[in-house]
PDB file of N, CA, C, O and CB in Angstrom:
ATOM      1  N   UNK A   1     -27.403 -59.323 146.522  1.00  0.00           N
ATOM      2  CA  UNK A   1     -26.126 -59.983 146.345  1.00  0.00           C
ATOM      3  C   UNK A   1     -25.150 -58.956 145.768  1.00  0.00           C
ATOM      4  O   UNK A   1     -25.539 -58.195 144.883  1.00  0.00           O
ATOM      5  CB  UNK A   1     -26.255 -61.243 145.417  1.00  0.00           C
ATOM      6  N   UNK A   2     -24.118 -58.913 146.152  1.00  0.00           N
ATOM      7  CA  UNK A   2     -23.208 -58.191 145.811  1.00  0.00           C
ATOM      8  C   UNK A   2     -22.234 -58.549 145.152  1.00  0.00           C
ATOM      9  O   UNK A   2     -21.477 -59.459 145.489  1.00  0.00           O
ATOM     10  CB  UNK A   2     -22.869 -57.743 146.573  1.00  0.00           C
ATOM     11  N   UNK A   3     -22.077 -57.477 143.530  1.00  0.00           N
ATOM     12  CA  UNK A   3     -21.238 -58.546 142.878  1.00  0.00           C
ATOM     13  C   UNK A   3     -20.447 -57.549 141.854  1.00  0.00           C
ATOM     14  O   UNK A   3     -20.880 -56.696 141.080  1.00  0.00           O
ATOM     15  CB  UNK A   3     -22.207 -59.893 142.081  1.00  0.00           C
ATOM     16  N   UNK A   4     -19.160 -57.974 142.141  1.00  0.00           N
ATOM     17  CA  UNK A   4     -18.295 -56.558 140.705  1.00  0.00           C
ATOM     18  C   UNK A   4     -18.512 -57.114 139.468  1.00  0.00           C
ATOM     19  O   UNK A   4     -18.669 -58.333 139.415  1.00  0.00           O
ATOM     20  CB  UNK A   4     -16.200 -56.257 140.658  1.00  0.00           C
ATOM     21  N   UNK A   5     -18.562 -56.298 138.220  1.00  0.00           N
ATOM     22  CA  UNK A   5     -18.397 -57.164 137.119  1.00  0.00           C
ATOM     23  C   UNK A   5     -18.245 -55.938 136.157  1.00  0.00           C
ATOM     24  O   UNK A   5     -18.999 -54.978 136.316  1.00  0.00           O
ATOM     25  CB  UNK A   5     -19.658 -58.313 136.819  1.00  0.00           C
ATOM     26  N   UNK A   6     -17.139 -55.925 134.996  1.00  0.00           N
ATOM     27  CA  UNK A   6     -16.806 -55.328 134.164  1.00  0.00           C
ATOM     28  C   UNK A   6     -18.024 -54.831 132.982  1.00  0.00           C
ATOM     29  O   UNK A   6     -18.527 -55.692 132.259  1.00  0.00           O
ATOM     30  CB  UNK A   6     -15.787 -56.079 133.810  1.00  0.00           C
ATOM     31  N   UNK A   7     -18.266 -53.975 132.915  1.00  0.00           N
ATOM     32  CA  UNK A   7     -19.204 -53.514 131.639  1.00  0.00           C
ATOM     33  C   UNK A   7     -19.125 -53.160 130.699  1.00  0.00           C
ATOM     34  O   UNK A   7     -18.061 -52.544 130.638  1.00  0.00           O
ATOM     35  CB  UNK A   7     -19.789 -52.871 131.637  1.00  0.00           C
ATOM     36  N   UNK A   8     -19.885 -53.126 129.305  1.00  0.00           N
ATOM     37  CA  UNK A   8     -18.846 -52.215 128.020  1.00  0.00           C
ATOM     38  C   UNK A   8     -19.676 -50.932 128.211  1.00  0.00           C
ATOM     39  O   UNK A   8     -20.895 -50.804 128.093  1.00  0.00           O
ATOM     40  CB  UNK A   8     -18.868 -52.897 125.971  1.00  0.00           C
ATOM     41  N   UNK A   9     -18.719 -49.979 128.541  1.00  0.00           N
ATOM     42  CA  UNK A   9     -19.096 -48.438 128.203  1.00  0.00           C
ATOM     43  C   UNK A   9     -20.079 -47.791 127.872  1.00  0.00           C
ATOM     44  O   UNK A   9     -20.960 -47.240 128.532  1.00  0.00           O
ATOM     45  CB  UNK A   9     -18.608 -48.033 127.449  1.00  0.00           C
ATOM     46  N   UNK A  10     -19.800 -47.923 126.295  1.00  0.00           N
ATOM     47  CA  UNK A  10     -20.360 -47.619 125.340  1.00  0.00           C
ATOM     48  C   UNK A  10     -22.358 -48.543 125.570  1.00  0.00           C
ATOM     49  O   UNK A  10     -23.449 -48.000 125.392  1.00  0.00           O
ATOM     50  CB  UNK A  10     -19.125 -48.135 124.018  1.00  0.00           C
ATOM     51  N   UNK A  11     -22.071 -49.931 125.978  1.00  0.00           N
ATOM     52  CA  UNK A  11     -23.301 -50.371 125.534  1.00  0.00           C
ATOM     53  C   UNK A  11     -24.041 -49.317 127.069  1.00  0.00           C
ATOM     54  O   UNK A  11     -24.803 -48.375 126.848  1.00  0.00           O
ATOM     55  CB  UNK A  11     -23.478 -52.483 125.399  1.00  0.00           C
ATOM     56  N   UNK A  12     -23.740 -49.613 128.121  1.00  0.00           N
ATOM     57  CA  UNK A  12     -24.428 -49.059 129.087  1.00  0.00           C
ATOM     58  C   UNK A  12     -24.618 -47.379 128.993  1.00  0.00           C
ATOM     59  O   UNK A  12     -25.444 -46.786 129.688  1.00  0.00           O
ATOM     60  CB  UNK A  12     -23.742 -49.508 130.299  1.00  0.00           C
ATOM     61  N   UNK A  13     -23.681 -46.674 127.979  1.00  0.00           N
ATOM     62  CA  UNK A  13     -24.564 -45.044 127.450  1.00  0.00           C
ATOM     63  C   UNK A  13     -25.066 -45.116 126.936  1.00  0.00           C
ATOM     64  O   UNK A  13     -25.794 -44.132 126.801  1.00  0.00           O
ATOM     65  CB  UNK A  13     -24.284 -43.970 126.913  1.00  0.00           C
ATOM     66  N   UNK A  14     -25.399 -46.623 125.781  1.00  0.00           N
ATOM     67  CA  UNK A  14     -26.715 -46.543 125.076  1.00  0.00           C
ATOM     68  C   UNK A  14     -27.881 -47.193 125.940  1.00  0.00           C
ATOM     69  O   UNK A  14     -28.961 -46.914 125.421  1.00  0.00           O
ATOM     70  CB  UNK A  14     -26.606 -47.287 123.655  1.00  0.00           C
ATOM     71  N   UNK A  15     -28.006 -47.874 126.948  1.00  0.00           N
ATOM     72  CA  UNK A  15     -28.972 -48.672 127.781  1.00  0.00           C
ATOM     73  C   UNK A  15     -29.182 -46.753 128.590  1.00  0.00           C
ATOM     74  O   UNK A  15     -30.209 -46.159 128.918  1.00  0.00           O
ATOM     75  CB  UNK A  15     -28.101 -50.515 128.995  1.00  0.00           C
ATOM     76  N   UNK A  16     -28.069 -46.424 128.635  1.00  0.00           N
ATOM     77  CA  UNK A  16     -28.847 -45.026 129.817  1.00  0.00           C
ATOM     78  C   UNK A  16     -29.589 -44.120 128.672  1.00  0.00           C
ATOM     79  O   UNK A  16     -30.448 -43.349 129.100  1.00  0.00           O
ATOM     80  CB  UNK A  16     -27.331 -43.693 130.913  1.00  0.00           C
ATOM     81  N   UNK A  17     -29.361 -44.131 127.332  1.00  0.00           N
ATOM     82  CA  UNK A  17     -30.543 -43.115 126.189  1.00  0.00           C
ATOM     83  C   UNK A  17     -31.906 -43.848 126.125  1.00  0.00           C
ATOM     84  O   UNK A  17     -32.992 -43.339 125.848  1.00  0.00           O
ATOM     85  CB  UNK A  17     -29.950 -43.005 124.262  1.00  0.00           C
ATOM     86  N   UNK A  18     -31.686 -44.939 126.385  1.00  0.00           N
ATOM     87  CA  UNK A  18     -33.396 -45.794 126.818  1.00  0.00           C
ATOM     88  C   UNK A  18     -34.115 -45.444 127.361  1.00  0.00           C
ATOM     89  O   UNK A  18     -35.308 -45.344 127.073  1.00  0.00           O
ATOM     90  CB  UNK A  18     -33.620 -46.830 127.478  1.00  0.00           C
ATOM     91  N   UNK A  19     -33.226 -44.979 128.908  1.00  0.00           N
ATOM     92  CA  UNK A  19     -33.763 -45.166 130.229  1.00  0.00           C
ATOM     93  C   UNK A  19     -34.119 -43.507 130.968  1.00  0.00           C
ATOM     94  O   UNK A  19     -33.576 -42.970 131.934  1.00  0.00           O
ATOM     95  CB  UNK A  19     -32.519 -46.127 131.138  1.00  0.00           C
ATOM     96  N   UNK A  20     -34.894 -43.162 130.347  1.00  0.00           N
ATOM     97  CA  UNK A  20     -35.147 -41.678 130.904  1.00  0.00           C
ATOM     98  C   UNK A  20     -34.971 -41.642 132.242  1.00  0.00           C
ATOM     99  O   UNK A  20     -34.064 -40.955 132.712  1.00  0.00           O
ATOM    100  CB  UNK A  20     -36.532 -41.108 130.654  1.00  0.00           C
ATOM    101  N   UNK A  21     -36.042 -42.578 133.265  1.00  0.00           N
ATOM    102  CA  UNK A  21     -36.085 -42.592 134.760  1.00  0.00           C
ATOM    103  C   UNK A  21     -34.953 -43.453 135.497  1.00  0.00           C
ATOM    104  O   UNK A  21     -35.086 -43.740 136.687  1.00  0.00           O
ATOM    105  CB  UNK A  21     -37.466 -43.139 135.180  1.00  0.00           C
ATOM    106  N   UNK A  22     -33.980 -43.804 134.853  1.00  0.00           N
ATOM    107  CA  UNK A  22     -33.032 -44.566 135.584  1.00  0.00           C
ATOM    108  C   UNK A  22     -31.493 -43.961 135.427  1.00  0.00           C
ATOM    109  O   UNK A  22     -30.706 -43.904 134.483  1.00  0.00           O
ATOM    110  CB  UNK A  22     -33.138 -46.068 135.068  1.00  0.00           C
ATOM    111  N   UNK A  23     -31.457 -43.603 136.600  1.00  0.00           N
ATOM    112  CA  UNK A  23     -30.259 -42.700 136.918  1.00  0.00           C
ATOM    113  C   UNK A  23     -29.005 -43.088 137.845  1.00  0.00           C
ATOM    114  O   UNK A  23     -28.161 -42.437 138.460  1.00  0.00           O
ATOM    115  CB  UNK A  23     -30.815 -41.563 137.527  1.00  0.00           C
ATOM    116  N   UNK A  24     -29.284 -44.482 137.656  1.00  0.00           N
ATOM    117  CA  UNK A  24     -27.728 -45.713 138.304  1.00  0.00           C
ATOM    118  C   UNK A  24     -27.507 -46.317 137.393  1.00  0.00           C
ATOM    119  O   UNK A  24     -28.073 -46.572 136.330  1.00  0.00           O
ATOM    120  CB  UNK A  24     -27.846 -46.995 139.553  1.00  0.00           C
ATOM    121  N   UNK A  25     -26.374 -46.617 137.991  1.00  0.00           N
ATOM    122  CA  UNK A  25     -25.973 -48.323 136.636  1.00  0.00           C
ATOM    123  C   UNK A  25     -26.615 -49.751 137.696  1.00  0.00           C
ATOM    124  O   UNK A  25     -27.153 -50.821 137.410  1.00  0.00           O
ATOM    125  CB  UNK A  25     -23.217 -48.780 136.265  1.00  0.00           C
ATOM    126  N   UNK A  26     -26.409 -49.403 138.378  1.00  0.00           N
ATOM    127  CA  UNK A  26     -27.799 -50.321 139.800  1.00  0.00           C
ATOM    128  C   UNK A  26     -29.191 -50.555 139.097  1.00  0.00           C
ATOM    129  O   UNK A  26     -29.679 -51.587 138.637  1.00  0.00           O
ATOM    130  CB  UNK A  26     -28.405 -48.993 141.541  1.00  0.00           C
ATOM    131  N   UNK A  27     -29.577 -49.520 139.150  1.00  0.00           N
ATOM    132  CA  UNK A  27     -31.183 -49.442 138.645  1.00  0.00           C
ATOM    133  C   UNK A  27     -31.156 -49.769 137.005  1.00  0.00           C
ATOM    134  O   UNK A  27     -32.266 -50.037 136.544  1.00  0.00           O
ATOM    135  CB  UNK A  27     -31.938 -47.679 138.939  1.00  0.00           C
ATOM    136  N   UNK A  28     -30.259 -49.782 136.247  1.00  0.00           N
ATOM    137  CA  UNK A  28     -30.322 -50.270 135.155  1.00  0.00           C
ATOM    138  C   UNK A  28     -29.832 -51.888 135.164  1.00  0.00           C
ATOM    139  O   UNK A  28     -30.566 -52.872 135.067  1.00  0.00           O
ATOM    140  CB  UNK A  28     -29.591 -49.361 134.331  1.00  0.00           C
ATOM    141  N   UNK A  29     -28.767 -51.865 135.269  1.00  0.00           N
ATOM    142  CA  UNK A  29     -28.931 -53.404 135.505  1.00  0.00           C
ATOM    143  C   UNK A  29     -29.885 -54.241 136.265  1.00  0.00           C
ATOM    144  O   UNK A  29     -29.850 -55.470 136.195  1.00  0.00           O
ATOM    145  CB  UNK A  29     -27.942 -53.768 136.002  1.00  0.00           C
ATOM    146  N   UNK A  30     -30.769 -53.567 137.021  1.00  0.00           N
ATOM    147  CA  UNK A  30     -31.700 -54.398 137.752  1.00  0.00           C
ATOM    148  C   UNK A  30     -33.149 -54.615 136.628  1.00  0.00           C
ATOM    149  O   UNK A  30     -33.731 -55.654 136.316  1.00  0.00           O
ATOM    150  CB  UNK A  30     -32.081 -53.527 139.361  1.00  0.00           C
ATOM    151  N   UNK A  31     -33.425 -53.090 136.183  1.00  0.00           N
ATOM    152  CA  UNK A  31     -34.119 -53.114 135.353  1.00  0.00           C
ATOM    153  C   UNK A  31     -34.089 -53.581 133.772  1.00  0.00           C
ATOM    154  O   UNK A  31     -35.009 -53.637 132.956  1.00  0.00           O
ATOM    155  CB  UNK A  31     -34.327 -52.220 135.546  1.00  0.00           C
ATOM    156  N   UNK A  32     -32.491 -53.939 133.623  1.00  0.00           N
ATOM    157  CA  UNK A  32     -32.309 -54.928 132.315  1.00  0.00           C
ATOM    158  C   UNK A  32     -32.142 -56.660 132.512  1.00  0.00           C
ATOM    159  O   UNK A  32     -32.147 -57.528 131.639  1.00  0.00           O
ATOM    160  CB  UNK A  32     -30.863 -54.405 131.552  1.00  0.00           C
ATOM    161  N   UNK A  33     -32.011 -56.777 133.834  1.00  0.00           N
ATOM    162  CA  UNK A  33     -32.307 -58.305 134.293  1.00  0.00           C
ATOM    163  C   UNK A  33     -33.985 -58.620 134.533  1.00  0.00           C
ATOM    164  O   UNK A  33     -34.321 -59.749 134.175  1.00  0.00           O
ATOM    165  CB  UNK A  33     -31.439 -58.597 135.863  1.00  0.00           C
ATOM    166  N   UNK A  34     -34.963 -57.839 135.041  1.00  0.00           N
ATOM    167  CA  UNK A  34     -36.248 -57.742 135.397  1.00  0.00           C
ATOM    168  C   UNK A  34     -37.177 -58.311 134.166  1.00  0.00           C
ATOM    169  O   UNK A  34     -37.957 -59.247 133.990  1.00  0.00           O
ATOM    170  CB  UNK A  34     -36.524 -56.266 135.785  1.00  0.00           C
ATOM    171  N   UNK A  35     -36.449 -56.800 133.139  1.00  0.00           N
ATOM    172  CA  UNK A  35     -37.059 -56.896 131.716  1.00  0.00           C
ATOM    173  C   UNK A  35     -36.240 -58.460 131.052  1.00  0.00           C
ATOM    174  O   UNK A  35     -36.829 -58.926 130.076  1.00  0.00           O
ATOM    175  CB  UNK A  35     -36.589 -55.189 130.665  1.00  0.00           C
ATOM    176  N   UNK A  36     -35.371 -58.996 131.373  1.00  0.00           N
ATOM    177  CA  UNK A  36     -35.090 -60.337 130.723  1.00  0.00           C
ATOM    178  C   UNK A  36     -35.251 -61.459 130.899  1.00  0.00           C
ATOM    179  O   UNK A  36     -34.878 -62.289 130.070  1.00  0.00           O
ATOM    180  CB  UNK A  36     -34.281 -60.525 130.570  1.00  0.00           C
ATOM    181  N   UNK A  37     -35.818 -61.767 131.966  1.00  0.00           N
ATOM    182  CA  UNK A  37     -36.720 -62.766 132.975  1.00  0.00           C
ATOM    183  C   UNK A  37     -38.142 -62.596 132.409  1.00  0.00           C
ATOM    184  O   UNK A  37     -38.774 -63.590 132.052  1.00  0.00           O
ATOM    185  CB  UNK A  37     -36.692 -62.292 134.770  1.00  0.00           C
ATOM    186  N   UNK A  38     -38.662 -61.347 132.320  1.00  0.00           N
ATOM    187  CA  UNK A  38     -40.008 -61.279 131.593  1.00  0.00           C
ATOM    188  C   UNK A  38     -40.387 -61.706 130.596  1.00  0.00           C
ATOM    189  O   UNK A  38     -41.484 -62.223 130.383  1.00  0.00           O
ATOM    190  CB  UNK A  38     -40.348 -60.389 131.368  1.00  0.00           C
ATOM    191  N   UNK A  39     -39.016 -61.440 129.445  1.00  0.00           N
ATOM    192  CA  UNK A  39     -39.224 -61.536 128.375  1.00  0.00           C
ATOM    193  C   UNK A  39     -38.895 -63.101 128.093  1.00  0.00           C
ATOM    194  O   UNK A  39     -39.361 -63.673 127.108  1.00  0.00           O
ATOM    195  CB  UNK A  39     -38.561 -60.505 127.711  1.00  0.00           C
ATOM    196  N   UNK A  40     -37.998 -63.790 129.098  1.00  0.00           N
ATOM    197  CA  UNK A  40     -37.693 -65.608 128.715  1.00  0.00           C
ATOM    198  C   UNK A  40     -39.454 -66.145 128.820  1.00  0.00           C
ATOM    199  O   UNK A  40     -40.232 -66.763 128.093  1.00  0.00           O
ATOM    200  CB  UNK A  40     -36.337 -66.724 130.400  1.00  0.00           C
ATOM    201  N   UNK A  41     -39.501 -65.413 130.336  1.00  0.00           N
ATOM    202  CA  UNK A  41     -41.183 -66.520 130.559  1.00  0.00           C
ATOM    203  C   UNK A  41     -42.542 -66.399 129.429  1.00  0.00           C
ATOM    204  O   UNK A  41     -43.425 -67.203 129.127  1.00  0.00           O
ATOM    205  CB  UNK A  41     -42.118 -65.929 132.293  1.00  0.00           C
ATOM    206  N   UNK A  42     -42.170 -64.693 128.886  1.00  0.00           N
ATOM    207  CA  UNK A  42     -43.151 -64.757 127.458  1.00  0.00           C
ATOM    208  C   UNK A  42     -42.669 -65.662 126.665  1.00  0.00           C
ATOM    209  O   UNK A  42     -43.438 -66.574 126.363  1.00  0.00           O
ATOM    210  CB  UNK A  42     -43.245 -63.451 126.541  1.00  0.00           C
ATOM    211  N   UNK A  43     -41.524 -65.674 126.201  1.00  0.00           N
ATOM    212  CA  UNK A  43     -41.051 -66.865 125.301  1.00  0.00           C
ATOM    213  C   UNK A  43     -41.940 -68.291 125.540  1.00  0.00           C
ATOM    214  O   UNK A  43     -42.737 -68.992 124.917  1.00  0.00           O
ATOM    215  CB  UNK A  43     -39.388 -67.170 125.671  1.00  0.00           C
ATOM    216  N   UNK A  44     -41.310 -68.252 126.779  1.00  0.00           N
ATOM    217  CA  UNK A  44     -41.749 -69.834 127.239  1.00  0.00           C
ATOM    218  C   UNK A  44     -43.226 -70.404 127.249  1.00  0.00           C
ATOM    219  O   UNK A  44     -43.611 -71.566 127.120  1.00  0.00           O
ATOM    220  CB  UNK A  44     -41.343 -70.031 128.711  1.00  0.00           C
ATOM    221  N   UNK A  45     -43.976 -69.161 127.451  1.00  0.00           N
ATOM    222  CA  UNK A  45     -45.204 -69.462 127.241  1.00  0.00           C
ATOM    223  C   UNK A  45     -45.872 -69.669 125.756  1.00  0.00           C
ATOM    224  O   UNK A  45     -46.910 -70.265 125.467  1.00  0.00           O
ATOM    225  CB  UNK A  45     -45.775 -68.540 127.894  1.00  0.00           C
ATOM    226  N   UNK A  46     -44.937 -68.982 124.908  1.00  0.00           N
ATOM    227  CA  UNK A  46     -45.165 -69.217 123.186  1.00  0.00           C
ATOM    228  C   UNK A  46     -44.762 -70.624 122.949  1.00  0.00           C
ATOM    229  O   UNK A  46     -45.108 -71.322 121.996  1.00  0.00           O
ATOM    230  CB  UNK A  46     -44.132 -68.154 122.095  1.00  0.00           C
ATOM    231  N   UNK A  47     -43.920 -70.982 124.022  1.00  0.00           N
ATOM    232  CA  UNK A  47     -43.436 -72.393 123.180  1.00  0.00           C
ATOM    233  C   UNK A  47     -44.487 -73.596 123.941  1.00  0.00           C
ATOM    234  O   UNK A  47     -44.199 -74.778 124.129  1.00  0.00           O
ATOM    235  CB  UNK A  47     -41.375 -72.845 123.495  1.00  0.00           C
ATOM    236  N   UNK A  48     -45.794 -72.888 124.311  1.00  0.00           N
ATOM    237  CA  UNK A  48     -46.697 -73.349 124.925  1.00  0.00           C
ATOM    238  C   UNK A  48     -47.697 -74.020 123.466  1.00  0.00           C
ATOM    239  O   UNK A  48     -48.257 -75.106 123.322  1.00  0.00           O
ATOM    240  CB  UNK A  48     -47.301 -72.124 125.978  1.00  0.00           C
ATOM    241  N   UNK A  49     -47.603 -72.990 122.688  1.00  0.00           N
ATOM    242  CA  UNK A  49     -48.625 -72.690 121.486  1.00  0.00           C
ATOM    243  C   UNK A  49     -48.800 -74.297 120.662  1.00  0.00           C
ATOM    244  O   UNK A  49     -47.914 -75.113 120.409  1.00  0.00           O
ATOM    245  CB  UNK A  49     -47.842 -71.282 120.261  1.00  0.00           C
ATOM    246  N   UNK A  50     -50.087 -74.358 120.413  1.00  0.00           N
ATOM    247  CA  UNK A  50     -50.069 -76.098 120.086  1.00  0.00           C
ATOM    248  C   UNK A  50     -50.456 -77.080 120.694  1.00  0.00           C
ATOM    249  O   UNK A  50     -50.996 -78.017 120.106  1.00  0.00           O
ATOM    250  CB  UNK A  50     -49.047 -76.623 119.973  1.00  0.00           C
ATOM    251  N   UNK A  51     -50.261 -77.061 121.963  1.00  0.00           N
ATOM    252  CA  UNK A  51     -49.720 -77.942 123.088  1.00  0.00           C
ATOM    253  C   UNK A  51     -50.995 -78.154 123.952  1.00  0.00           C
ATOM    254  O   UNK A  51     -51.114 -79.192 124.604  1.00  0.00           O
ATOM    255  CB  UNK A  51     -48.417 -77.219 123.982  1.00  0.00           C
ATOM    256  N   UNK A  52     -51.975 -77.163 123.968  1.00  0.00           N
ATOM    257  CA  UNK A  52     -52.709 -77.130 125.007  1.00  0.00           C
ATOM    258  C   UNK A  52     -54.108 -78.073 124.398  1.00  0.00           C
ATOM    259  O   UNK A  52     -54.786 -77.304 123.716  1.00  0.00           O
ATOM    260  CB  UNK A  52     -52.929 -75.494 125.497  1.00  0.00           C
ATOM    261  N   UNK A  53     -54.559 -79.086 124.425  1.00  0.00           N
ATOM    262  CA  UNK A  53     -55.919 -79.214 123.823  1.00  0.00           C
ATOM    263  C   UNK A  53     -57.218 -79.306 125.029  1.00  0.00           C
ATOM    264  O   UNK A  53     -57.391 -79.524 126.228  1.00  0.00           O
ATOM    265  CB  UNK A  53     -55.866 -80.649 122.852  1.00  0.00           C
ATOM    266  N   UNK A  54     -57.867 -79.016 123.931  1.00  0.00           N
ATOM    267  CA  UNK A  54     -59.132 -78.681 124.375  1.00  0.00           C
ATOM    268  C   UNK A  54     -60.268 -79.498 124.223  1.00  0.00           C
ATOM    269  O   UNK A  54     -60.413 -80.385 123.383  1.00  0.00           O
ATOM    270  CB  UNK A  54     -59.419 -77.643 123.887  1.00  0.00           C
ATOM    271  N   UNK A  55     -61.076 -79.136 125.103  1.00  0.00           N
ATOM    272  CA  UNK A  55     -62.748 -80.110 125.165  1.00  0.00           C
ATOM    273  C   UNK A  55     -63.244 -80.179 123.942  1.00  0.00           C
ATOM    274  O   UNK A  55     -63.421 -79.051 123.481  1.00  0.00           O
ATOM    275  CB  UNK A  55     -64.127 -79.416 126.076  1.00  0.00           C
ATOM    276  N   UNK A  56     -63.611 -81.233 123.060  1.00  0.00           N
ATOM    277  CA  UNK A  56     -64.772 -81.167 121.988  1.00  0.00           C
ATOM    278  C   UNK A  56     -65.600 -80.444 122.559  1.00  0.00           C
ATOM    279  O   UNK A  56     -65.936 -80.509 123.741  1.00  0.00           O
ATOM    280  CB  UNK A  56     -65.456 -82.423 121.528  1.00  0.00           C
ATOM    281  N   UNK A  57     -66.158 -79.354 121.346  1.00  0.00           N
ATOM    282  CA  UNK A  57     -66.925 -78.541 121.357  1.00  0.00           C
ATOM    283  C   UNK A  57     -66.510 -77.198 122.418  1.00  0.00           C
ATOM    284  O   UNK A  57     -67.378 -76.425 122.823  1.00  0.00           O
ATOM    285  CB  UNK A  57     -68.080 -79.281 121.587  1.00  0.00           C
ATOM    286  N   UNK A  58     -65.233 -77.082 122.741  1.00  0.00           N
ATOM    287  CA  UNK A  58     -64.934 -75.851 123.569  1.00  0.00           C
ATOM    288  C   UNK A  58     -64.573 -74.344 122.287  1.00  0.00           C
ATOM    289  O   UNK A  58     -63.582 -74.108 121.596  1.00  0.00           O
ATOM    290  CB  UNK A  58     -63.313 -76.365 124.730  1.00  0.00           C
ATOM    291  N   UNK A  59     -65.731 -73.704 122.429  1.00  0.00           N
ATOM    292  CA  UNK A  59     -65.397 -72.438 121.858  1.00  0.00           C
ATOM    293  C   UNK A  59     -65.268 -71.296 122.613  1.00  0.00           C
ATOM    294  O   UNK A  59     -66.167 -70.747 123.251  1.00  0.00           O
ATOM    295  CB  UNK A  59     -66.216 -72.146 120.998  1.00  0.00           C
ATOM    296  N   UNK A  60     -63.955 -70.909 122.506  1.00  0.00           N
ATOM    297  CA  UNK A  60     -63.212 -70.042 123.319  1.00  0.00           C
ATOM    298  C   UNK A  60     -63.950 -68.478 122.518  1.00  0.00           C
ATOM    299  O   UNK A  60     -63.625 -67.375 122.957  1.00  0.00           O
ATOM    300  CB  UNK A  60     -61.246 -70.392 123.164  1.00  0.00           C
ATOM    301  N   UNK A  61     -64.658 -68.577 121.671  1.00  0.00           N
ATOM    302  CA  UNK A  61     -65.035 -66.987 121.553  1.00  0.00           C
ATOM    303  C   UNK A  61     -66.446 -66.914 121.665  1.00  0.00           C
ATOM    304  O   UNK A  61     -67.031 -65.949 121.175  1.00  0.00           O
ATOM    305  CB  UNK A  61     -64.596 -66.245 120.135  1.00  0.00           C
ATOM    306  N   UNK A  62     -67.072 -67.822 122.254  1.00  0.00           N
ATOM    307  CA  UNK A  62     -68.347 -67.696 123.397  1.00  0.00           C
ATOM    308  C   UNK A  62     -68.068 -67.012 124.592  1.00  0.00           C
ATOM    309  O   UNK A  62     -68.700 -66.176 125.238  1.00  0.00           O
ATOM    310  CB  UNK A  62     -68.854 -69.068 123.929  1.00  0.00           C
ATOM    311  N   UNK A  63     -66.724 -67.685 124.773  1.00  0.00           N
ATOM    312  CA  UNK A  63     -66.506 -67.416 126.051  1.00  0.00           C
ATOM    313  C   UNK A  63     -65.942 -66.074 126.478  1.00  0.00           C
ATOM    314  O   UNK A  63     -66.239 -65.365 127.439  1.00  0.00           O
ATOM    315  CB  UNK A  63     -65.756 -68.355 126.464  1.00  0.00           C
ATOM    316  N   UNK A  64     -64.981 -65.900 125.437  1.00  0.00           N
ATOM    317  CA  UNK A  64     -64.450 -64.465 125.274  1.00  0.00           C
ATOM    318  C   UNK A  64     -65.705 -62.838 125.515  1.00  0.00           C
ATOM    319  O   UNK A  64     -65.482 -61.696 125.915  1.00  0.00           O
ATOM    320  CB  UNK A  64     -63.826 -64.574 123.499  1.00  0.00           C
ATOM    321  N   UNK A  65     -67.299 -63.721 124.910  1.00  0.00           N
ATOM    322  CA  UNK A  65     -68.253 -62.571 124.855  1.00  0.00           C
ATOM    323  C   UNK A  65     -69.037 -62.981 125.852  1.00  0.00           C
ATOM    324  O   UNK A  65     -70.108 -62.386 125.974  1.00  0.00           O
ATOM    325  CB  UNK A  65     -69.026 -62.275 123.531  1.00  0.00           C
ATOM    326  N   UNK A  66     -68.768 -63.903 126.651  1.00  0.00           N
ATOM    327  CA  UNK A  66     -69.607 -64.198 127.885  1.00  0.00           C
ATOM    328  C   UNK A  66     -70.679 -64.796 127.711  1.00  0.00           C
ATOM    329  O   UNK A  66     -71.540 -64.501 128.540  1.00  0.00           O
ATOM    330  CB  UNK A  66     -69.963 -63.187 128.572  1.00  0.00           C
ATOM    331  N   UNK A  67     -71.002 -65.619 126.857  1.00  0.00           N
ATOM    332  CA  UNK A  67     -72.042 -66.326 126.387  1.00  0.00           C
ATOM    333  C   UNK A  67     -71.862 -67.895 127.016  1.00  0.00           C
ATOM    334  O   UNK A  67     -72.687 -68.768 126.743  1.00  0.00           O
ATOM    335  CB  UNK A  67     -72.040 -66.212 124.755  1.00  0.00           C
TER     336      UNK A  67
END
């Protein structure tokens, strides 16, 4: 999709001192949308925490050692 949009300067010369291998403002914005999609669905999966129950008698560090 093709799309103009104004940037601040300054923040995108500090996003390019991050980015050793990324040598566009393309490839950085792709790779700072990539990395922020990643980082919502980790979220989302924390707000998992609690939520999940389990079998009486399910011990997850049997299982962890293959027992």
């Amino acid at each position: 999709m093709r799309t103009n949009i104004v940037l601040d300067d300054n923040l995108v010369k500090e996003a390019f001192s991050y980015a050793k291998n990324i040598h566009t403002k393309r490839e950085l914005i792709e790779t700072a949308l990539k990395e922020f999609v990643r980082n919502r669905k980790i979220r989302n999966i924390g707000d998992l925490k609690g939520m999940i129950l389990f079998a009486d008698g399910y011990d997850h560090k049997k299982m962890r050692l293959g027992e």
